[in-house]
C-alpha positions as YAML, in Angstrom:
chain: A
units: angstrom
residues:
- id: 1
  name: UNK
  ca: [0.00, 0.00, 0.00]
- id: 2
  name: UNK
  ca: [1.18, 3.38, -0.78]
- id: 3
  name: UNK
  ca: [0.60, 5.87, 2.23]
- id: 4
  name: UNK
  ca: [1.23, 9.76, 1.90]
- id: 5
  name: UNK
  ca: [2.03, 11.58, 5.20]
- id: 6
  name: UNK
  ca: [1.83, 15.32, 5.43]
- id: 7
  name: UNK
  ca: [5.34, 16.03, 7.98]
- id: 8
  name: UNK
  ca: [5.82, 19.46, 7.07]
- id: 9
  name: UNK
  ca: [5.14, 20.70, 11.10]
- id: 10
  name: UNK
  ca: [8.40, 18.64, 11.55]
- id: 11
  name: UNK
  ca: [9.95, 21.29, 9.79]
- id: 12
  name: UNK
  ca: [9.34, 24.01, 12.45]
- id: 13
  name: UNK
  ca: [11.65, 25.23, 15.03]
- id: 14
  name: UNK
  ca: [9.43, 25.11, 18.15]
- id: 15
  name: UNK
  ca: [8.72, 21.63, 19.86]
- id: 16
  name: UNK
  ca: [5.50, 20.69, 21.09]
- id: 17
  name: UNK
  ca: [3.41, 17.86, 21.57]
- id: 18
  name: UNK
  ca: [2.07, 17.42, 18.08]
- id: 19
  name: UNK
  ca: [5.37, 17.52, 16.37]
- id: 20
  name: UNK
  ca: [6.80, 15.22, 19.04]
- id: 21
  name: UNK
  ca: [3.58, 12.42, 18.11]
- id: 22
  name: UNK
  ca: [4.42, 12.99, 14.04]
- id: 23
  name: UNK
  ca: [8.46, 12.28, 14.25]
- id: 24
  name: UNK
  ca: [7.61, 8.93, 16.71]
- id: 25
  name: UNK
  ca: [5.14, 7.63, 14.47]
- id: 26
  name: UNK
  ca: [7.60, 8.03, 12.04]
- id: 27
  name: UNK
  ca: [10.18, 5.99, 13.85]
- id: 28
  name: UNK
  ca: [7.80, 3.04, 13.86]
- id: 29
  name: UNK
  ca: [6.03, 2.96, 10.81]
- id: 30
  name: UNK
  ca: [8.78, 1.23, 8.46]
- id: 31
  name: UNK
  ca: [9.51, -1.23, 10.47]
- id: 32
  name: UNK
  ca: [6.34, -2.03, 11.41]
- id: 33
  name: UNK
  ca: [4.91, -1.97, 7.77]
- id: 34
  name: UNK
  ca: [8.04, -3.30, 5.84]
- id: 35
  name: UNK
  ca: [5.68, -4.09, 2.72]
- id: 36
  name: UNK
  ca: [4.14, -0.71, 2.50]
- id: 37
  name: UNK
  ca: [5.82, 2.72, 0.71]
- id: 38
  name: UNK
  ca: [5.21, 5.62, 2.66]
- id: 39
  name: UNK
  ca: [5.84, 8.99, 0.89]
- id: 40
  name: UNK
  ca: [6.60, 12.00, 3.07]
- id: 41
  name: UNK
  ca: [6.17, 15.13, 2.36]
- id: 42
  name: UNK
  ca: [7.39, 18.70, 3.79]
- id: 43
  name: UNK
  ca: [8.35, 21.85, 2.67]
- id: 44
  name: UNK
  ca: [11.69, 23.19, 3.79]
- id: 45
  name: UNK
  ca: [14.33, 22.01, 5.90]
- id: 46
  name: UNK
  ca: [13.63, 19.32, 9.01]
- id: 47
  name: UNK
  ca: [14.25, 20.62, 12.51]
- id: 48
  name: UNK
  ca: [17.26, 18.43, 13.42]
- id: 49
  name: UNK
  ca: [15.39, 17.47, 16.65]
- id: 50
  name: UNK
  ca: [12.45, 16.41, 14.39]
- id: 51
  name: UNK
  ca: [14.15, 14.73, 11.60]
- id: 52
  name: UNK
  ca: [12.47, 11.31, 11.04]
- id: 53
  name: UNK
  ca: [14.27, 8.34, 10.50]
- id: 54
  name: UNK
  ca: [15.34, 6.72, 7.10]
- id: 55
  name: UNK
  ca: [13.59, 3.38, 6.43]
- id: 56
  name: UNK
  ca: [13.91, 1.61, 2.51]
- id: 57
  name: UNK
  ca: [10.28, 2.08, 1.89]
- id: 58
  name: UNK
  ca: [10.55, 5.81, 2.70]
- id: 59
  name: UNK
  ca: [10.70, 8.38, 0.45]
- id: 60
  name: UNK
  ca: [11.28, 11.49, 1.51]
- id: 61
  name: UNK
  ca: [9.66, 14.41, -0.73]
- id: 62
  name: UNK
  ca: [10.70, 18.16, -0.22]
- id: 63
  name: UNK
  ca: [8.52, 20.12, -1.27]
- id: 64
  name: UNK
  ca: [9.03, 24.33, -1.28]
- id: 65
  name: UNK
  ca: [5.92, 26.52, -1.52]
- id: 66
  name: UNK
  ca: [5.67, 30.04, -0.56]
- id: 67
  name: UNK
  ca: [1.68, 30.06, 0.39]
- id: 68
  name: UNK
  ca: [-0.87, 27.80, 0.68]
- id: 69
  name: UNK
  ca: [1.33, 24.82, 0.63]
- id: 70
  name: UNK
  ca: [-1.06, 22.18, 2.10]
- id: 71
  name: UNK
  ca: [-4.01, 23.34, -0.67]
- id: 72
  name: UNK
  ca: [-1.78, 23.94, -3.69]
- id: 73
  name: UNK
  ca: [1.64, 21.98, -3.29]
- id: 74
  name: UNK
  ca: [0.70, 19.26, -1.49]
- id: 75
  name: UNK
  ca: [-2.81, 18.52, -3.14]
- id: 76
  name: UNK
  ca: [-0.59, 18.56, -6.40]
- id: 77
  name: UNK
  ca: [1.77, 16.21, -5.30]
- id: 78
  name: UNK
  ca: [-0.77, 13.78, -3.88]
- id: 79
  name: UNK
  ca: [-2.96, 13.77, -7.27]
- id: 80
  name: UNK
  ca: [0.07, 12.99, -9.16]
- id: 81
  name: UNK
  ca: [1.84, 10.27, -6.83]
- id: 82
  name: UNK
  ca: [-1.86, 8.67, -5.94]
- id: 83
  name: UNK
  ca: [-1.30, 6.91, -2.84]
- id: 84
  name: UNK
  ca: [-4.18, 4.77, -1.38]
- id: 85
  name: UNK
  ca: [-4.44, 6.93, 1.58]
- id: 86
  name: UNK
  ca: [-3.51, 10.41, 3.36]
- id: 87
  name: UNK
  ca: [-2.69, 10.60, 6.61]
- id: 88
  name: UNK
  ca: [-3.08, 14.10, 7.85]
- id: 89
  name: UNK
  ca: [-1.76, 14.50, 11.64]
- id: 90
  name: UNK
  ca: [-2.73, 18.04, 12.06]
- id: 91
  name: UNK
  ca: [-6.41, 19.58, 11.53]
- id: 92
  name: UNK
  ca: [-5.99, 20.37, 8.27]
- id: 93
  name: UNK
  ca: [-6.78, 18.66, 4.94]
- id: 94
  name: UNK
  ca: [-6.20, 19.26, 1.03]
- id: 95
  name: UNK
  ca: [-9.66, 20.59, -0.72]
- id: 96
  name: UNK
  ca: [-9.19, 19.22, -4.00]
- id: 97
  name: UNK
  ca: [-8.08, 16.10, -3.49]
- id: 98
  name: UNK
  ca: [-8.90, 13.03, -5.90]
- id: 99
  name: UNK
  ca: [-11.95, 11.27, -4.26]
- id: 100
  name: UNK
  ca: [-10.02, 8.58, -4.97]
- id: 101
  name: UNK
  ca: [-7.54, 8.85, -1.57]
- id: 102
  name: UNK
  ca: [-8.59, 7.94, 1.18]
- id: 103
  name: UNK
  ca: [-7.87, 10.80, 3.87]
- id: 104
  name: UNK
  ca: [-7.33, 10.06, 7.67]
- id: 105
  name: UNK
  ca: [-6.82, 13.48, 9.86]
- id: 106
  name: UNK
  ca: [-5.61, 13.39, 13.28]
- id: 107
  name: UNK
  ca: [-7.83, 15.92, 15.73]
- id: 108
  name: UNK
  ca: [-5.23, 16.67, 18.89]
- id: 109
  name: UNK
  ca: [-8.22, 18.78, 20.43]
- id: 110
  name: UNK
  ca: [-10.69, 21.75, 20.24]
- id: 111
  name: UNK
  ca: [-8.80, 24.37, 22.53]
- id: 112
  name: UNK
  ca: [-9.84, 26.61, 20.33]
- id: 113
  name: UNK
  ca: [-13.76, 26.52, 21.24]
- id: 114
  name: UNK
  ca: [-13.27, 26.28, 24.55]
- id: 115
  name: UNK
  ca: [-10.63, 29.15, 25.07]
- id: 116
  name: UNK
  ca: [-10.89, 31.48, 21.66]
- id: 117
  name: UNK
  ca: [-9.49, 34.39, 23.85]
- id: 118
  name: UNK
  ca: [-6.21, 32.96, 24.07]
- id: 119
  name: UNK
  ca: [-5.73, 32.56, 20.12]
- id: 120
  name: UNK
  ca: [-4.35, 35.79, 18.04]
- id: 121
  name: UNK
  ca: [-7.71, 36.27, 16.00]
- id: 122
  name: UNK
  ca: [-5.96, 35.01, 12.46]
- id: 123
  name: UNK
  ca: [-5.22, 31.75, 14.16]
- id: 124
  name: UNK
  ca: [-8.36, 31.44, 15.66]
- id: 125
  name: UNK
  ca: [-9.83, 32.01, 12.34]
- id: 126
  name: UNK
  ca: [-7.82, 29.54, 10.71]
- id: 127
  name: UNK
  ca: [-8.72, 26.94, 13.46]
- id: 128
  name: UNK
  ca: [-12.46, 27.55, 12.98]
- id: 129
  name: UNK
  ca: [-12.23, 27.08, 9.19]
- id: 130
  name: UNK
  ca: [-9.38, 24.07, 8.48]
- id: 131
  name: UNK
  ca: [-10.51, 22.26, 11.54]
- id: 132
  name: UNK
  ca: [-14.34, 22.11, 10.83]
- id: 133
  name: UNK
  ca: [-13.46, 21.14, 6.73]
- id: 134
  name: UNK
  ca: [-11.08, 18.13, 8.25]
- id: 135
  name: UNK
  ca: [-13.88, 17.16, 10.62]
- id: 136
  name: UNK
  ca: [-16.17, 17.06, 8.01]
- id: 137
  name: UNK
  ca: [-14.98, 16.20, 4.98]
- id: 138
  name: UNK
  ca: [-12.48, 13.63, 6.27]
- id: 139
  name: UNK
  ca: [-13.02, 9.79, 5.76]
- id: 140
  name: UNK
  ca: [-11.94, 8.84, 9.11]
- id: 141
  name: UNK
  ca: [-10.69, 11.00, 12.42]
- id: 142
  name: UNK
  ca: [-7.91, 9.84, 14.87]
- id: 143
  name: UNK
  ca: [-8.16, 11.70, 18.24]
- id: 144
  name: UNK
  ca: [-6.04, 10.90, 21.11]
- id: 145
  name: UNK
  ca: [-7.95, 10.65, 24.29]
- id: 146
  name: UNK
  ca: [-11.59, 9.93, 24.83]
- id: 147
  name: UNK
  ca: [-11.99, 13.59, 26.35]
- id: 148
  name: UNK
  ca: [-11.15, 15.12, 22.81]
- id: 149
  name: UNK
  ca: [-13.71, 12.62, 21.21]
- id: 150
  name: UNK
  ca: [-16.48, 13.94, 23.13]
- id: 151
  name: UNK
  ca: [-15.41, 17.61, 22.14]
- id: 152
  name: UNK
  ca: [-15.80, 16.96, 18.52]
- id: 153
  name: UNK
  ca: [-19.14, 15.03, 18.95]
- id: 154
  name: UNK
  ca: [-20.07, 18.25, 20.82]
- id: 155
  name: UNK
  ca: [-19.24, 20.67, 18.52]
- id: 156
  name: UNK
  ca: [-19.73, 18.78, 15.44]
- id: 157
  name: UNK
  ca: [-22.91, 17.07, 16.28]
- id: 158
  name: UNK
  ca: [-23.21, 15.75, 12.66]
- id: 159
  name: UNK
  ca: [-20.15, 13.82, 12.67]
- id: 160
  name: UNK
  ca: [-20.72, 10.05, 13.42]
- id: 161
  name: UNK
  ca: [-19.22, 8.68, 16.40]
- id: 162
  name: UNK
  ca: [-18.02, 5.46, 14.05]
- id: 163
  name: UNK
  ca: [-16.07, 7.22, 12.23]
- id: 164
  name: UNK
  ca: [-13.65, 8.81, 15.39]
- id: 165
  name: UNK
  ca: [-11.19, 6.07, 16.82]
- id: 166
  name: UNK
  ca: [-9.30, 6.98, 20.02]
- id: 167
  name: UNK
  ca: [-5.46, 6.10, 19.89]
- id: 168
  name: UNK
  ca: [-3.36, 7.05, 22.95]
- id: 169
  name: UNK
  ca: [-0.14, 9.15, 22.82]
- id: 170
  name: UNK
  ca: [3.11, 7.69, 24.01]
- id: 171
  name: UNK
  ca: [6.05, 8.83, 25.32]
- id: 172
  name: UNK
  ca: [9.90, 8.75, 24.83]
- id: 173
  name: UNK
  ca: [11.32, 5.84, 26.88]
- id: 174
  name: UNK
  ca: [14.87, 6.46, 26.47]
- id: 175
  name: UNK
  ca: [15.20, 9.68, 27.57]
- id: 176
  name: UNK
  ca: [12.88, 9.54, 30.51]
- id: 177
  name: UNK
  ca: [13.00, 6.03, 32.07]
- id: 178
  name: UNK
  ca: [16.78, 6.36, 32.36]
- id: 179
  name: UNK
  ca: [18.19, 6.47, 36.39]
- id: 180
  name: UNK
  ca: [19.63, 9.52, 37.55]
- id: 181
  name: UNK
  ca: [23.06, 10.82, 36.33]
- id: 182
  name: UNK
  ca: [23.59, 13.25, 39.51]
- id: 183
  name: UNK
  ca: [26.81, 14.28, 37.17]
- id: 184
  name: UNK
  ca: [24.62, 15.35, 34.25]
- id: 185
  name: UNK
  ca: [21.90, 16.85, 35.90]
- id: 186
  name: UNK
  ca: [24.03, 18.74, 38.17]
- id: 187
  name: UNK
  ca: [25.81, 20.25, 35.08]
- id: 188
  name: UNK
  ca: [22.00, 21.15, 33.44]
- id: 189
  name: UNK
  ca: [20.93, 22.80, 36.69]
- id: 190
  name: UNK
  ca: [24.01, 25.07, 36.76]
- id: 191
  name: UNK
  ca: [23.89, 26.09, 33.29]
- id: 192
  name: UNK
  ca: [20.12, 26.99, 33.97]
- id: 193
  name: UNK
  ca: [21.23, 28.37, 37.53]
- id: 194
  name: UNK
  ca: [18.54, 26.25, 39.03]
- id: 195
  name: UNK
  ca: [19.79, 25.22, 42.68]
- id: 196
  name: UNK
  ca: [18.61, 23.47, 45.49]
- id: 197
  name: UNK
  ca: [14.56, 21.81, 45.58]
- id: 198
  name: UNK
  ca: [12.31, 22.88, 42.67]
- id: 199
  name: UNK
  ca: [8.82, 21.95, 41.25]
- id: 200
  name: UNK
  ca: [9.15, 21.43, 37.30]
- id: 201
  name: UNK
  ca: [6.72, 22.46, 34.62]
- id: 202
  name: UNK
  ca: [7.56, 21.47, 31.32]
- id: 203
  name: UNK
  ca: [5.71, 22.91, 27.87]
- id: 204
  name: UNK
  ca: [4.50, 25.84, 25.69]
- id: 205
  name: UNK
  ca: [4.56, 29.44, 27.67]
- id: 206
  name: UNK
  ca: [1.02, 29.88, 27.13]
- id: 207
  name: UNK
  ca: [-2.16, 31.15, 28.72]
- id: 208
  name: UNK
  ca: [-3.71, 28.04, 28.15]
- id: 209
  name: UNK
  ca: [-0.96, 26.24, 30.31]
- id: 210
  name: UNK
  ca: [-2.40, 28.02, 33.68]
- id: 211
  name: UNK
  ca: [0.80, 29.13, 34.62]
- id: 212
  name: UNK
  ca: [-0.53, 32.05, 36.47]
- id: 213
  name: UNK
  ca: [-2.08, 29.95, 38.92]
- id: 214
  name: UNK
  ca: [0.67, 28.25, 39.20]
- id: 215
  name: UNK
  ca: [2.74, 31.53, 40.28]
- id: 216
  name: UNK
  ca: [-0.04, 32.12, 42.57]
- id: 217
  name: UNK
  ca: [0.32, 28.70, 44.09]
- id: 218
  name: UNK
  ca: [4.21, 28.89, 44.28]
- id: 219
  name: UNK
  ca: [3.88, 33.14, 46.30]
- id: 220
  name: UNK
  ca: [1.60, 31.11, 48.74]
- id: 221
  name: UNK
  ca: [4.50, 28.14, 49.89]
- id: 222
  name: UNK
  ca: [7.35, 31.08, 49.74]
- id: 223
  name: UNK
  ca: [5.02, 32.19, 52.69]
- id: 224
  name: UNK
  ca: [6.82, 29.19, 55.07]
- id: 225
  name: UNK
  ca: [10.16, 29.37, 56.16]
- id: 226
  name: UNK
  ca: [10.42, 25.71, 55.79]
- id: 227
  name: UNK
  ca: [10.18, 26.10, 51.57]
- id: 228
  name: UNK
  ca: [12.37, 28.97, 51.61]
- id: 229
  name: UNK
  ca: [14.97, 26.51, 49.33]
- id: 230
  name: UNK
  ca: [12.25, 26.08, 46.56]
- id: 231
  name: UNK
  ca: [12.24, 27.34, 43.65]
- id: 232
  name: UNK
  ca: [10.19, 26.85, 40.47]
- id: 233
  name: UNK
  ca: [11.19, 26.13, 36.72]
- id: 234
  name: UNK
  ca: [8.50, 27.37, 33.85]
- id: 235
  name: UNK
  ca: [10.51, 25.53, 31.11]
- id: 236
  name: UNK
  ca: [9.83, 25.88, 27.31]
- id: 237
  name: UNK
  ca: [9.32, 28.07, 24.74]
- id: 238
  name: UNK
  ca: [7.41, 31.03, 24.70]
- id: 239
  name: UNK
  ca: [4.03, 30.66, 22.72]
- id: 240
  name: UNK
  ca: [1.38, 33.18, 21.69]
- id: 241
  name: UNK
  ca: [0.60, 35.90, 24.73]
- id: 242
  name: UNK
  ca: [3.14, 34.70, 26.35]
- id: 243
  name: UNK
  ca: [3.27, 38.39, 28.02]
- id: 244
  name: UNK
  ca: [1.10, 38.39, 30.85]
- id: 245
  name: UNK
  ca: [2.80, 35.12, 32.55]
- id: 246
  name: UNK
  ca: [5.97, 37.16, 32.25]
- id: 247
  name: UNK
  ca: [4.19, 39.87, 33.74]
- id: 248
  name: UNK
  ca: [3.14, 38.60, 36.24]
- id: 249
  name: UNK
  ca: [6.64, 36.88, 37.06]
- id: 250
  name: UNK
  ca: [8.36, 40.46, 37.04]
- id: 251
  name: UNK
  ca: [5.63, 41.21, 39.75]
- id: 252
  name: UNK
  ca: [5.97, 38.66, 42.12]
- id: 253
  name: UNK
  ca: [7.40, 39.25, 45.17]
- id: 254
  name: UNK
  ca: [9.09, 35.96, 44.89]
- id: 255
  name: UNK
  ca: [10.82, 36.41, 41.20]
- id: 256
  name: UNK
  ca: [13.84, 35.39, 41.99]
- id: 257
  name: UNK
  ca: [12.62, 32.20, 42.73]
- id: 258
  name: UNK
  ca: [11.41, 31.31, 39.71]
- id: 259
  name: UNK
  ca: [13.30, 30.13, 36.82]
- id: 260
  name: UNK
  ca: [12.75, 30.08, 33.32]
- id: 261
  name: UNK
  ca: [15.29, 28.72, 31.24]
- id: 262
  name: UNK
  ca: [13.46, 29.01, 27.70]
- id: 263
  name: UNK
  ca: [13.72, 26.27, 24.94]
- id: 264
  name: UNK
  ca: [15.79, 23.27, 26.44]
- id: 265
  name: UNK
  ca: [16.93, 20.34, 24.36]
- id: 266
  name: UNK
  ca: [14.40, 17.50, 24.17]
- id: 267
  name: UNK
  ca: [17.47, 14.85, 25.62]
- id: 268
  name: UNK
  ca: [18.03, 16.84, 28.30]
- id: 269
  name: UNK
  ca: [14.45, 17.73, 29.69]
- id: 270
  name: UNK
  ca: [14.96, 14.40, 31.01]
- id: 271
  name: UNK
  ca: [17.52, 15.37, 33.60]
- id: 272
  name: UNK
  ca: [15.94, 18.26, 35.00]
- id: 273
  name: UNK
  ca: [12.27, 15.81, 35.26]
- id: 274
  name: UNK
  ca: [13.98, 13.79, 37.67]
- id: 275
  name: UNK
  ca: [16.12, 16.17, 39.79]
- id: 276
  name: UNK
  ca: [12.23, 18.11, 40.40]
- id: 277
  name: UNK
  ca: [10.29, 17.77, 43.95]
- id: 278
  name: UNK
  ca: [7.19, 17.69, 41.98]
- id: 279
  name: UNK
  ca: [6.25, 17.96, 38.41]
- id: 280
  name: UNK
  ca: [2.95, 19.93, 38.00]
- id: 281
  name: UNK
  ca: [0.88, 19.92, 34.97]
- id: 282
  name: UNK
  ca: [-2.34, 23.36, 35.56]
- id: 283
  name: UNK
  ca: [-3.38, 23.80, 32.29]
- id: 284
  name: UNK
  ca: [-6.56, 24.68, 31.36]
- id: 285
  name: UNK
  ca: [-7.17, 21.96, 28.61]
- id: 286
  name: UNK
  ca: [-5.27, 19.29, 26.71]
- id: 287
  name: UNK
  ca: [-5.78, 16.84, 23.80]
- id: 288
  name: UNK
  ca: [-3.72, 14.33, 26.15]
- id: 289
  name: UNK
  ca: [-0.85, 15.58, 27.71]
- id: 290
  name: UNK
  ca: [2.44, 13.67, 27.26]
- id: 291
  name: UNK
  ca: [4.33, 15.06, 29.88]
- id: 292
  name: UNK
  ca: [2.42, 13.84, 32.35]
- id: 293
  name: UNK
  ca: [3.41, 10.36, 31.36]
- id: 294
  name: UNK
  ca: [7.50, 11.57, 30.96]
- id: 295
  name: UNK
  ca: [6.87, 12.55, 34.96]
- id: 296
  name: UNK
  ca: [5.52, 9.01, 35.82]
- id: 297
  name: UNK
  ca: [8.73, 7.38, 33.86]
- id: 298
  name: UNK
  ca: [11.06, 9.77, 35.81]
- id: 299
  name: UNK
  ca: [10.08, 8.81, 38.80]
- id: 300
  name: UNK
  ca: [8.78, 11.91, 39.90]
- id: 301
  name: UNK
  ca: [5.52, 12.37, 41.46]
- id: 302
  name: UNK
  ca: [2.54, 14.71, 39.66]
- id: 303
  name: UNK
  ca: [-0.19, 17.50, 40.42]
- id: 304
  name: UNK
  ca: [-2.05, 18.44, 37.54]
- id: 305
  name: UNK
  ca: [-5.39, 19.87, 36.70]
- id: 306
  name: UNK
  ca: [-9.05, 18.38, 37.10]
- id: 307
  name: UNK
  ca: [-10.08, 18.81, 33.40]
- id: 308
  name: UNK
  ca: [-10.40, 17.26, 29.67]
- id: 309
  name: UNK
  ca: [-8.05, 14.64, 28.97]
- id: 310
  name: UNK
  ca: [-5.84, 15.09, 31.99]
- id: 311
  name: UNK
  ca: [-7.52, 12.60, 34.58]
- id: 312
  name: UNK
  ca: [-7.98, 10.09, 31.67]
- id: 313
  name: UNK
  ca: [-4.38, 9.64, 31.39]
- id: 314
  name: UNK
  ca: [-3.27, 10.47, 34.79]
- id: 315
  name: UNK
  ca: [-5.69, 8.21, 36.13]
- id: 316
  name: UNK
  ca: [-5.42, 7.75, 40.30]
- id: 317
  name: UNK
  ca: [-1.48, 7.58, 40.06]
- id: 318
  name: UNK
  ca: [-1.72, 12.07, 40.27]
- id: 319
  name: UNK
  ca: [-3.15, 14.15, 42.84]
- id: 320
  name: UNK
  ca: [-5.66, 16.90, 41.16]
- id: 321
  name: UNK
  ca: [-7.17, 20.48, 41.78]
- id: 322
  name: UNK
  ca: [-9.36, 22.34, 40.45]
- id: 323
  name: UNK
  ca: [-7.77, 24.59, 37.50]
- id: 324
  name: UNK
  ca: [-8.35, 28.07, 38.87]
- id: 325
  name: UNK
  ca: [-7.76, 27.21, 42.68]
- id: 326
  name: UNK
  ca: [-4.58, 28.30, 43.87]
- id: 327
  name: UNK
  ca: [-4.80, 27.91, 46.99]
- id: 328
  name: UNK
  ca: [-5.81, 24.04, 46.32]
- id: 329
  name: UNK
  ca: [-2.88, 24.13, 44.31]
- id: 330
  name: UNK
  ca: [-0.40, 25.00, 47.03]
- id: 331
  name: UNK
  ca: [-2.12, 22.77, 49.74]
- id: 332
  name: UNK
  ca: [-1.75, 19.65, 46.94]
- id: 333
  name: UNK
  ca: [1.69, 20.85, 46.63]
- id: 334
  name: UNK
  ca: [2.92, 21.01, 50.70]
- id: 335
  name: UNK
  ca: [1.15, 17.71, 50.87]
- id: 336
  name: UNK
  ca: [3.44, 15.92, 48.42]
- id: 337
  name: UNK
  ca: [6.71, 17.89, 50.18]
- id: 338
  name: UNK
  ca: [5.54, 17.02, 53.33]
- id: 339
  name: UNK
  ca: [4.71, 13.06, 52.96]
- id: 340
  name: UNK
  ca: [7.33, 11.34, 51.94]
- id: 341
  name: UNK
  ca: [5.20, 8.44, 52.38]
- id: 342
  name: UNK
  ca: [2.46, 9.51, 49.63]
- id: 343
  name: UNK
  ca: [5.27, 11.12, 47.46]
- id: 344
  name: UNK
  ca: [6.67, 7.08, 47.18]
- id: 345
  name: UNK
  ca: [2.88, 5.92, 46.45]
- id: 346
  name: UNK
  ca: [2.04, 8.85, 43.64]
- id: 347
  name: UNK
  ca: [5.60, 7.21, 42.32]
- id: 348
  name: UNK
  ca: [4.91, 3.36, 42.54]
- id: 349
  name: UNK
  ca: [1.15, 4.43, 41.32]
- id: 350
  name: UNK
  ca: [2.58, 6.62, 38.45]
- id: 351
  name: UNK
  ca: [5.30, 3.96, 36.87]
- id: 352
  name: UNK
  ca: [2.27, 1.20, 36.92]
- id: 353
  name: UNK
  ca: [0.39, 4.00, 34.69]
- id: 354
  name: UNK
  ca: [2.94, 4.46, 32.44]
- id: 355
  name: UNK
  ca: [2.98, 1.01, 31.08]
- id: 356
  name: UNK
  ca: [-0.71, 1.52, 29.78]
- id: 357
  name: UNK
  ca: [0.91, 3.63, 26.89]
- id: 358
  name: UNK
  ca: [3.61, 3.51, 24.21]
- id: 359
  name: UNK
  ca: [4.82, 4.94, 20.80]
- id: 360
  name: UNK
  ca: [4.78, 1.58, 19.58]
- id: 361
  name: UNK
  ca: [1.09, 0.65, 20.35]
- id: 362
  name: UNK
  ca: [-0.17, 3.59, 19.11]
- id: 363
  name: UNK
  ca: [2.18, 3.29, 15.59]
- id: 364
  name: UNK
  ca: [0.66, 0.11, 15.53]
- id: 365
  name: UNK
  ca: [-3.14, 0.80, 16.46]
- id: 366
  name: UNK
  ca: [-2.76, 4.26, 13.85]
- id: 367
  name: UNK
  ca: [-1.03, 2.07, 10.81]
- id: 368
  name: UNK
  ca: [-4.29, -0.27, 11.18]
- id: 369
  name: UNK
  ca: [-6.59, 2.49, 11.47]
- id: 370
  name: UNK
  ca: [-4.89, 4.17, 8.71]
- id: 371
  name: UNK
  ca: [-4.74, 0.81, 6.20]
- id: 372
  name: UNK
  ca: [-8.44, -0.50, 7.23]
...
């Protein structure tokens, strides 16, 4: 079977969750599906982070276009190579397409319903338009928790449930199941200047990620002498209105205490995941929520937020609060720093939910969905 695979986001330079699911599909597929050609296209130059492997039933197709590269370039390309199926991962699909190809489109989530104010009004628009033609005129949708399947039966009432299959994320065993390397880590934290205890967030610098409350949480412990050590780390790249969390950092009467060290390479995220107290997860919404998992692999306990996908995948091995409530926030917190004796069960509980989820299942459960 001949399968096309739009991989053009694997071009970009910022990481995020979507890119990260693309490039580990990617690792799996030719091996998986030795008998199968899988052509795959982008448009400039990979991201050396994101560049996929090379497999003998690969072909990798570059592809420059200045606009409109996914309804002009890529639609071309497609209606002249003719492969048996499309797989889209991101919400967004070719118009003119030959009938003839079957097209698959992966739906990460509807943030953008649920939250429109923190979208810059083109994107928003964008969302609104691409998304709702995928949904629609797709022949089957992947979505990656069970949360995000309800949101598009919600908003897209016409859509049948049939023709949605749920396929869990994974995460990157290598980097995050690893034991400590106090050498390594201690050379990260210094470069970062992060010393002594710290709770770790990981992830776009976004207002979708909470982080405020998070801040919030974080002023209320720096009230106790006893957390005077503790610091927090707000790691990753900034993302759209990124402003008002830094903002509110240059604020707070504890912003010395809080670290943010800005893009850090995928390989060693790892590292600083495991040296953390606690790794805590507010945001408002996500599709599924990957770190969460690279937490429970490190061996580090979680706190994340009572909404969408997140209790799904956290299941009981994560202690929860509800996403606006500081002050729940910081109680959750003390309680993990405080009990060493839950801190050991949230880990024990965490690595058993871990093992419920794997790049390799969910190559194998998409390459089915994709070829059925």
């Amino acid at each position: 079977m001949k399968i096309a695979i739009q991989a053009a986001d694997l071009d970009w330079e910022r990481i995020d969750g979507t890119r990260v699911y693309i490039l580990n599909l990617l690792k799996y597929f030719g091996q998986i599906d030795p008998n199968s050609q899988f052509l795959i296209y982008h448009k400039k130059n990979f991201n050396p982070e994101l560049t996929p492997p090379t497999f003998s039933n690969y072909q990798i197709l570059k592809k420059p276009f200045p606009l409109f590269w996914t309804q002009i370039r890529l639609c071309s390309s497609i209606n002249s190579e003719k492969p048996e199926v499309l797989w889209m991962p991101m919400h967004n699909i070719p118009i003119f397409r030959s009938k003839k190809i079957k097209t698959v489109v992966t739906i990460h989530d509807l943030a953008f319903k649920y939250f429109p104010d923190h979208f810059r009004a083109w994107d928003l628009i964008k969302l609104n338009l691409l998304a709702g033609w995928a949904i629609e005129k797709s022949d089957k949708i992947i979505t990656i928790s069970q949360a995000s399947k309800k949101d598009i039966l919600k908003f897209y009432p016409k859509i049948k449930p049939e023709k949605i299959k749920v396929i869990y994320h994974g995460f990157d065993k290598e980097i995050f199941e690893q034991g400590r390397d106090l050498q390594k880590e201690q050379e990260i934290k210094s470069k970062f200047n992060i010393q002594g205890r710290y709770i770790f967030y990981i992830g776009a610098l976004q207002p979708r990620k909470n982080l405020k409350t998070l801040i919030s949480a974080f002023e209320e412990i720096k009230k106790e002498e006893k957390y005077k050590d503790l610091k927090l780390v707000l790691a990753g790249e900034k993302a759209w209105l990124w402003k008002e969390i830094f903002s509110q950092i240059e604020k707070s009467s504890v912003k010395n205490e809080i670290i943010t060290p800005g893009k850090i390479k995928f390989s060693d995220i790892g590292h600083l995941m495991r040296g953390a107290e606690i790794f805590c997860f507010p945001s408002l919404y996500e599709g599924f929520g990957i770190p969460v998992l690279e937490a429970f692999i490190s061996r580090v306990p979680v706190i994340c937020a009572n909404n969408s996908s997140l209790p799904e995948v956290a299941g009981e091995a994560a202690l929860y609060f509800e996403p606006k409530n500081y002050l729940q926030l910081s109680k959750q917190i003390k309680k993990v720093l405080d009990n060493p004796e839950l801190r050991n069960d949230l880990i024990l509980k965490g690595l058993k939910q871990a093992q419920k989820f794997s790049w390799s299942k969910c190559a194998r459960e998409t390459l089915e969905y994709l070829k059925s």
